[in-house]
C-alpha positions in Angstrom: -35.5 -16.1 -16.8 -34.1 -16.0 -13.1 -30.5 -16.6 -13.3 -29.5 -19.1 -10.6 -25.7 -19.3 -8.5 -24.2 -22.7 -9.6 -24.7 -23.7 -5.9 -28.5 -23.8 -6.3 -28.4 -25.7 -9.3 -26.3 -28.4 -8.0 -28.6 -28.4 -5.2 -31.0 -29.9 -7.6 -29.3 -32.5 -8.9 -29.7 -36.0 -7.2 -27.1 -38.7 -6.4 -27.2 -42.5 -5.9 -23.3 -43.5 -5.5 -22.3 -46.6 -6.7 -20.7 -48.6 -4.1 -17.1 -48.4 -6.3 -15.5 -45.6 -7.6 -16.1 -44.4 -11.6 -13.1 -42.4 -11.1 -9.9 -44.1 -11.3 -6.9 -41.6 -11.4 -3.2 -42.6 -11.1 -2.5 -42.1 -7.4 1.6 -42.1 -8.6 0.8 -39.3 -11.6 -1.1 -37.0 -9.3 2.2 -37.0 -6.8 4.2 -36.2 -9.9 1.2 -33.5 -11.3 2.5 -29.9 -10.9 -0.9 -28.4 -11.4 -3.6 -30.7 -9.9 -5.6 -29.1 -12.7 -8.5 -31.5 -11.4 -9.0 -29.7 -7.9 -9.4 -26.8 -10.0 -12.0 -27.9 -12.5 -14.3 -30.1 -11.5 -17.1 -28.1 -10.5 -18.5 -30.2 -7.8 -15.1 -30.3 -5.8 -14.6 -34.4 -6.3 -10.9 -34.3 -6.3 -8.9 -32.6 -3.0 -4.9 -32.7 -2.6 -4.3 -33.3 1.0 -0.7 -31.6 1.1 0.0 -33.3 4.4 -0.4 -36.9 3.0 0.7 -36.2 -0.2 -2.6 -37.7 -1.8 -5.7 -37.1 -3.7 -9.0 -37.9 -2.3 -11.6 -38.6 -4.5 -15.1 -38.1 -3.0 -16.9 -39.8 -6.4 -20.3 -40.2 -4.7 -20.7 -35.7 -5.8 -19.2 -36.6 -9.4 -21.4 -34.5 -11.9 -20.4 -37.2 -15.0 -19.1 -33.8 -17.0 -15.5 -35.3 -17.8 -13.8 -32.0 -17.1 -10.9 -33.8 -14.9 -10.9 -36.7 -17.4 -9.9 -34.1 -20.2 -8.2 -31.5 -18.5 -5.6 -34.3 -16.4 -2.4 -33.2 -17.8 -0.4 -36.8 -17.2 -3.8 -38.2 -19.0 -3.7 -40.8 -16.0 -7.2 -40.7 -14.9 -9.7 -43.4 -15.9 -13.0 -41.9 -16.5 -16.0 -43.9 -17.1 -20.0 -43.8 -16.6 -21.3 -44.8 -13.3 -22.8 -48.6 -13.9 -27.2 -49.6 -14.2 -28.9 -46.3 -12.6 -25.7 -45.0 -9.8 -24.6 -41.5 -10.3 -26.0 -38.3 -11.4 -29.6 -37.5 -11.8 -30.3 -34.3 -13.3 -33.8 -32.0 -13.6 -34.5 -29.5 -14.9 -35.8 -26.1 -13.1 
């Protein structure tokens, strides 16, 4: 079995964003966050602190559905939920 970089199996998963965000995190908690645990985890870079705004963008259109962030938020101030019908994630295997 070939053993494959994470970036070549992302590469094969396929996206159709929603036209609203899944991914509703407290903008307030994240100012407050001391970590921002969920630029760290997510492993398809969603979240990014922009230090010069003092703000999180949230590029939810690359969101693998994993729930890392959801989980690992330490104010617990991110709402998490499935993308709605057929929008988000589409995974195959190879």
């Amino acid at each position: 079995m070939e053993n494959k970089k994470i970036d070549d199996k992302l590469y094969s998963v396929k996206f159709c964003p929603d036209f609203e965000t899944h991914l509703k995190p407290d903008m307030n908690a994240c100012k407050a966050c001391k970590s921002k645990v969920c630029t760290i985890i997510c492993p398809a870079s969603v979240y990014e602190w922009v230090a010069t705004k003092n703000e999180l963008v949230v590029k939810y259109e690359n969101c693998l559905e994993c729930g890392a962030c959801r989980i690992a938020c330490e104010k617990k101030k991110l709402e998490w939920k499935y993308p709605k019908g057929n929008k988000g994630a589409t995974f195959k295997n190879g």
